[in-house]
C-alpha positions in Angstrom: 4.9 13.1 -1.4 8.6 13.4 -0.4 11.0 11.4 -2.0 11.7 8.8 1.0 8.3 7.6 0.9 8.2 6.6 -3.2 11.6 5.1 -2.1 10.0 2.7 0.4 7.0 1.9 -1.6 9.2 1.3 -4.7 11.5 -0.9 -2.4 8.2 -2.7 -1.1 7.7 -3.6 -4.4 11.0 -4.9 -5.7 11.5 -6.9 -2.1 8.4 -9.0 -2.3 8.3 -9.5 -6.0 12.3 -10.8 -5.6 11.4 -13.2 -2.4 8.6 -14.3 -5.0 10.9 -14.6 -8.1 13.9 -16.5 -5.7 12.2 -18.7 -3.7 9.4 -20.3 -5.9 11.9 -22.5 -7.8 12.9 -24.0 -4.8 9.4 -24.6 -3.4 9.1 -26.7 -6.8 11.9 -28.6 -6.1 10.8 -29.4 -3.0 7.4 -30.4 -4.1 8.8 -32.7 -6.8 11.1 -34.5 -4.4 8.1 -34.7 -1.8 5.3 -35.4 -4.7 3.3 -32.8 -3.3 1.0 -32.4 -6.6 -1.9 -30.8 -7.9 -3.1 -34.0 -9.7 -5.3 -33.9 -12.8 -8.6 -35.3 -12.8 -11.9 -34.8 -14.3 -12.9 -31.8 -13.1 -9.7 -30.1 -13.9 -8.2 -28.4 -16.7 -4.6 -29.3 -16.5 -3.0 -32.9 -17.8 0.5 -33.2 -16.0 0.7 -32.6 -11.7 1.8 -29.3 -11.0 2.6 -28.3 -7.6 0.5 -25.8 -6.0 2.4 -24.0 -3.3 3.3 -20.4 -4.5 1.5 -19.4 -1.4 4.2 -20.4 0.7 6.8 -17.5 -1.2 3.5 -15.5 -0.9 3.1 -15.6 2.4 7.2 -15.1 3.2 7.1 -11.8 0.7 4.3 -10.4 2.2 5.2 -11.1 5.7 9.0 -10.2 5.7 8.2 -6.8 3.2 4.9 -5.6 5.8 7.5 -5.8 8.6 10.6 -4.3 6.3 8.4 -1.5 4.9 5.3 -0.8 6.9 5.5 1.7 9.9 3.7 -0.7 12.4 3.8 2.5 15.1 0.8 3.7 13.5 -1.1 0.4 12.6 -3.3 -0.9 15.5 -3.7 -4.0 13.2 -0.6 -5.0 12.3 0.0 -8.0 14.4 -3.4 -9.0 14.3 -2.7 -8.8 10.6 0.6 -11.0 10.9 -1.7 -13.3 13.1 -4.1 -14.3 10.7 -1.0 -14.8 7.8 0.1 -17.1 9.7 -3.2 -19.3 10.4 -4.4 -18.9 6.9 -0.4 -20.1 5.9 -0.7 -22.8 7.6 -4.6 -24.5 7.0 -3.7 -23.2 3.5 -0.4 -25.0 3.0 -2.6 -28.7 4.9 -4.8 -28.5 2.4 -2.4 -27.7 -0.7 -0.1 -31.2 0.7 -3.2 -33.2 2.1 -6.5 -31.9 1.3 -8.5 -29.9 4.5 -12.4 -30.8 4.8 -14.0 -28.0 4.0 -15.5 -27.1 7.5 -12.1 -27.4 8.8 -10.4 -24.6 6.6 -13.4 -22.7 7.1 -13.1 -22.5 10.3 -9.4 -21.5 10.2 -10.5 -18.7 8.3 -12.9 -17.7 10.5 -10.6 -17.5 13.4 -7.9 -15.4 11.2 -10.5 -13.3 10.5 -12.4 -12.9 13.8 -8.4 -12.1 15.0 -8.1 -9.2 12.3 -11.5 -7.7 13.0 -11.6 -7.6 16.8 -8.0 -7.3 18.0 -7.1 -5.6 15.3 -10.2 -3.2 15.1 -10.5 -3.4 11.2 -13.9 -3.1 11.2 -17.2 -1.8 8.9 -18.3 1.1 11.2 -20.7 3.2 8.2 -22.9 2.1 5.7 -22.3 5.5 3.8 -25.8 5.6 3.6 -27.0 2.9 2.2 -30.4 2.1 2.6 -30.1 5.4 4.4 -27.7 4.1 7.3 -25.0 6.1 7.9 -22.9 5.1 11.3 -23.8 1.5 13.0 -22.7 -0.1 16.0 -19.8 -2.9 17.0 -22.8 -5.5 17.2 -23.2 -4.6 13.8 -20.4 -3.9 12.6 -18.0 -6.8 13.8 -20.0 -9.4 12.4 -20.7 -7.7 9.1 -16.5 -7.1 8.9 -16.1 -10.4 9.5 -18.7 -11.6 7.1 -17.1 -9.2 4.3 -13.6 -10.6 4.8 -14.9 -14.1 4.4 -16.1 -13.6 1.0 -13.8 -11.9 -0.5 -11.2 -14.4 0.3 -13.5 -17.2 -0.9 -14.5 -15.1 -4.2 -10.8 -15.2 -4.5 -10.3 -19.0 -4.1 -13.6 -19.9 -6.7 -12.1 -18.0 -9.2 -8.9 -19.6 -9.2 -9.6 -22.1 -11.8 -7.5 -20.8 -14.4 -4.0 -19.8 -14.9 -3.0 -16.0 -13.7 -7.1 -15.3 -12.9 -7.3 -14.6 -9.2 -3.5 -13.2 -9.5 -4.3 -10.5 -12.3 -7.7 -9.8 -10.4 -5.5 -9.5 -7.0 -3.2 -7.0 -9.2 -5.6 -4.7 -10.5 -7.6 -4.3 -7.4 -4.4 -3.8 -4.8 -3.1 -1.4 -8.0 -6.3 0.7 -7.8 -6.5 0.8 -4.3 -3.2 1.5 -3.8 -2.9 4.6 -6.2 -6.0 5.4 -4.3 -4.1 5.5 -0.8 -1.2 7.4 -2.6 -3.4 9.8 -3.6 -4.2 10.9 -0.2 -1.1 10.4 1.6 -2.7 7.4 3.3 0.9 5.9 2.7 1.4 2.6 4.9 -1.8 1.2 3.0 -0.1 2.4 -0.5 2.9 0.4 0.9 0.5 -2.8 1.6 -0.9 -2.4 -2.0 2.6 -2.4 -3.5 3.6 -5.3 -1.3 0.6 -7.7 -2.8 1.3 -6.2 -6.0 5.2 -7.2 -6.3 4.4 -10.7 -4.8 1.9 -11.7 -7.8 4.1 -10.3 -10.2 6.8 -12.7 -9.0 4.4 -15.3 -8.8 2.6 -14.8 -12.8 5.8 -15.9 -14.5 5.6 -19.4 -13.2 2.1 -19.6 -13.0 1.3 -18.5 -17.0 4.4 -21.0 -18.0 4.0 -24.2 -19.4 7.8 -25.3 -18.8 8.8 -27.4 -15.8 8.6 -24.7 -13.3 5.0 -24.1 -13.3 3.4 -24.0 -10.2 -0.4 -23.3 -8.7 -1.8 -20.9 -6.3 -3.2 -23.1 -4.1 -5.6 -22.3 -1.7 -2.8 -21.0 0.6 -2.3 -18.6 -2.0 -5.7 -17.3 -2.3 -6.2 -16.9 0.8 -3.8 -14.4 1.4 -4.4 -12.6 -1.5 -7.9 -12.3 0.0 -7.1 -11.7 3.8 -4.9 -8.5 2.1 -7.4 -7.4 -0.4 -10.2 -7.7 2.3 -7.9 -5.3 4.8 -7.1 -2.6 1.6 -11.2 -2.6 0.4 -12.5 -1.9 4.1 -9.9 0.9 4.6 -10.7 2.7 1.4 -14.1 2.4 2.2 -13.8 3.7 6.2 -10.8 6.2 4.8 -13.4 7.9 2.4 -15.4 9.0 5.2 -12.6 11.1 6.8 -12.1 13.2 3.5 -14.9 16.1 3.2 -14.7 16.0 -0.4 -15.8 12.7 -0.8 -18.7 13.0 1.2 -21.0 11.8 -2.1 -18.6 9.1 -3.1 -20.4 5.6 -3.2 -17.4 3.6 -1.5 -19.2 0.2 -0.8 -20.8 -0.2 -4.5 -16.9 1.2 -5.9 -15.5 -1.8 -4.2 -17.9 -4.1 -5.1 -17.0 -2.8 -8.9 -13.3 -3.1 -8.3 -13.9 -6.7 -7.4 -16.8 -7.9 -9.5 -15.1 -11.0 -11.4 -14.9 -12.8 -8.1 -18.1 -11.3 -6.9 -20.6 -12.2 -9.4 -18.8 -15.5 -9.9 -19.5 -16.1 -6.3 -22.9 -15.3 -6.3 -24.2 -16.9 -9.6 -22.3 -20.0 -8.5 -23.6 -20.2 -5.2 -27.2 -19.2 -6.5 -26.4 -22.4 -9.6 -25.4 -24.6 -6.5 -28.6 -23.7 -4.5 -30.6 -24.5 -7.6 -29.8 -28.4 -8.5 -29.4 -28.8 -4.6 -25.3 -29.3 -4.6 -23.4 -28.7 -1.7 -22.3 -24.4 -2.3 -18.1 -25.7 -1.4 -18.4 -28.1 -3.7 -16.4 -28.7 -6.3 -17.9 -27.8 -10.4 -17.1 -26.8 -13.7 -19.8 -23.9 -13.6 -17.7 -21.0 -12.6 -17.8 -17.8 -15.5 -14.7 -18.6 -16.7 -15.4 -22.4 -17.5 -18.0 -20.8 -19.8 -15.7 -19.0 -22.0 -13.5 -22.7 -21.9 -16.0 -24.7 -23.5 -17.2 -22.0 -25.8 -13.5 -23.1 -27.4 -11.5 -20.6 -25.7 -7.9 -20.7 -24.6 -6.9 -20.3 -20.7 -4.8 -16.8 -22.1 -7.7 -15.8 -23.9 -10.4 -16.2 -20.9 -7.5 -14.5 -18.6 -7.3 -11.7 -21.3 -11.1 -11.2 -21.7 -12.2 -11.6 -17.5 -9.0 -9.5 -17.0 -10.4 -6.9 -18.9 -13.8 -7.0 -17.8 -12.6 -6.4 -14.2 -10.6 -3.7 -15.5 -13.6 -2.1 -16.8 -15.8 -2.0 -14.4 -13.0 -0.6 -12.2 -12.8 2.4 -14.6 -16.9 2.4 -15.1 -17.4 2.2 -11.3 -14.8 5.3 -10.6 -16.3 7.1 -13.3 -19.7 6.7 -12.6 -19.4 6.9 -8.7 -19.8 10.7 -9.4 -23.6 10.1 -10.3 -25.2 7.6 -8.7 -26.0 6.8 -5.1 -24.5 3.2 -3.8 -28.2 1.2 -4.7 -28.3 2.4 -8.0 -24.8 2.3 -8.8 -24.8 -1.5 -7.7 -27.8 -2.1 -9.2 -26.0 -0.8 -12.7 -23.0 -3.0 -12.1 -24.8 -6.1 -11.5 -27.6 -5.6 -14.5 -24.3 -5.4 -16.6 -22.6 -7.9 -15.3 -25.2 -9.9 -15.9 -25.8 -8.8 -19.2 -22.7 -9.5 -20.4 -21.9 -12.9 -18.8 -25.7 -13.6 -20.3 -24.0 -13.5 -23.9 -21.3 -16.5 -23.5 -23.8 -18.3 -21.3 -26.7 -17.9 -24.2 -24.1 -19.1 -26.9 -22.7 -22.0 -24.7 -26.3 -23.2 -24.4 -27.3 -23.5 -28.2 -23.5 -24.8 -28.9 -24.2 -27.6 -26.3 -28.1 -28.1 -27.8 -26.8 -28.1 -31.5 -24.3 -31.1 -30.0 -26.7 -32.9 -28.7 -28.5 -33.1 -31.7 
């Protein structure tokens, strides 16, 4: 890689994480003056209101740094891209000021995404062979894309219930991916990666204090994060196919590993929602990292502890991919997961029982 290209990525980086860093101050300002507060309440774990727009100095570093830094020439999905930003920015930033029923913002997200996928042709086109399917259609494809980009910017918004979570989560998966594109030259997406990267960092400071600027994601927040994410994970995964050396490489079940916080979170809370017949948007305190919270734990400590875990199975999943086929590699993944969310869950239970008596 030639020296102009670390320049730019490095410059990526520095630009959005200074936007970030600059303007989130005066986003709390404004939200003090305007009371627009995240207020506590029952089902929440902070006891002052804290404003919860960060994702509008998100959505300016990542817009102003893609069009700075990215070379648009050779991305068909660029606009498209800037597109849905700016319909996610805006249901995001309703619903962080007003509150957006829940069919509404979903909606918004489905036109932002259906935009991304079909004008901008960022779309699932190979199965890499699982369940022995290699290369599928449009009528396949487009659908599945869209479906994948909706849950990985949801997974992002349920596991923003603690401070720094969905941020450091964000980080290490755009970090992966990105070293990933660097790798292999694949240098605009390596420039997206550090993009999403430097934004969070600006954004962690704030979030993780507990002085008078702290400030939330908000759902504007994690919805970019996920719209960004969702565009890096089904790259690496069509990318691998163009690289004969990684003709064996199990990309889907690798990105399912390099976001499996957020995954299994999603699924064990939509499969605990389905259960006692609640409403799967609905609000609870059943989410993975609520466990570790009434088990006694501090918001750092469950950061420090799901942080890791991520991080782990990011390693474990690269390491692995080697060896196993994409079905057996997920099946591994999600056994342990489970596993291993299985031992909070079991002590919570008796803690709770040994209350009660």
């Amino acid at each position: 890689m030639c020296c102009n290209e670390e320049i730019i990525i490095f410059s990526a980086f520095i630009l959005s994480l200074g936007i970030v860093y600059i303007a989130i101050p005066t986003i709390i300002r404004v939200a003090r003056m305007a009371q627009w507060f995240d207020r506590p309440n029952e089902r929440k774990i902070h006891s002052k209101p804290i404003p919860r727009l960060a994702g509008v100095a998100i959505f300016s570093a990542i817009s102003i740094s893609s069009l700075f830094f990215l070379n648009c020439k050779n991305l068909v999905w660029f606009n498209s891209f800037l597109i849905g930003l700016i319909i996610l920015f805006f249901i995001g930033l309703k619903d962080d000021i007003l509150i957006t029923a829940p069919l509404t913002k979903f909606s918004g997200q489905l036109l932002a995404v259906t935009i991304v996928v079909i004008l901008g042709r960022v779309q699932i086109t190979n199965l890499h062979g699982f369940f022995h399917i290699f290369k599928i259609s449009p009528w396949l494809g487009i659908p599945l894309t869209i479906f994948t980009f909706l849950v990985i910017i949801n997974s992002f918004n349920f596991i923003d219930g603690i401070d720094g979570l969905a941020a450091t989560v964000a980080i290490e998966a755009a970090l992966t991916f990105g070293i990933w594109f660097y790798h292999y030259k694949l240098y605009n997406y390596a420039v997206l990666s550090a993009i999403l990267i430097g934004s969070l960092l600006g954004y962690l400071p704030f979030n993780l204090s507990n002085g008078k600027n702290k400030i939330f994601f908000g759902d504007t927040g994690t919805m970019l994060t996920g719209l960004t994410i969702s565009i890096l994970a089904i790259k690496f995964n069509e990318f691998v196919l163009q690289i004969p050396q990684l003709h064996y490489f199990p990309a889907p079940a690798v990105s399912f590993g390099i976001l499996i916080v957020p995954f299994y979170d999603m699924l064990r809370i939509i499969y605990i929602r389905f259960l006692i017949g609640q409403k799967f948007y609905q609000p609870d305190q059943n989410h993975v990292h609520h466990i570790f919270l009434r088990l006694g734990f501090s918001q750092r400590a469950t950061l420090l502890i799901l942080g890791s875990l991520n991080l782990f199975f990011i390693i474990l999943s690269f390491l692995m991919a080697k060896y196993f086929s994409i079905r057996r590699l997920l099946l591994i993944q999600l056994i342990l997961i489970a596993l291993i969310i299985y031992i909070p869950s079991h002590l919570l239970r008796k803690k709770e029982e040994n209350e009660q008596r």
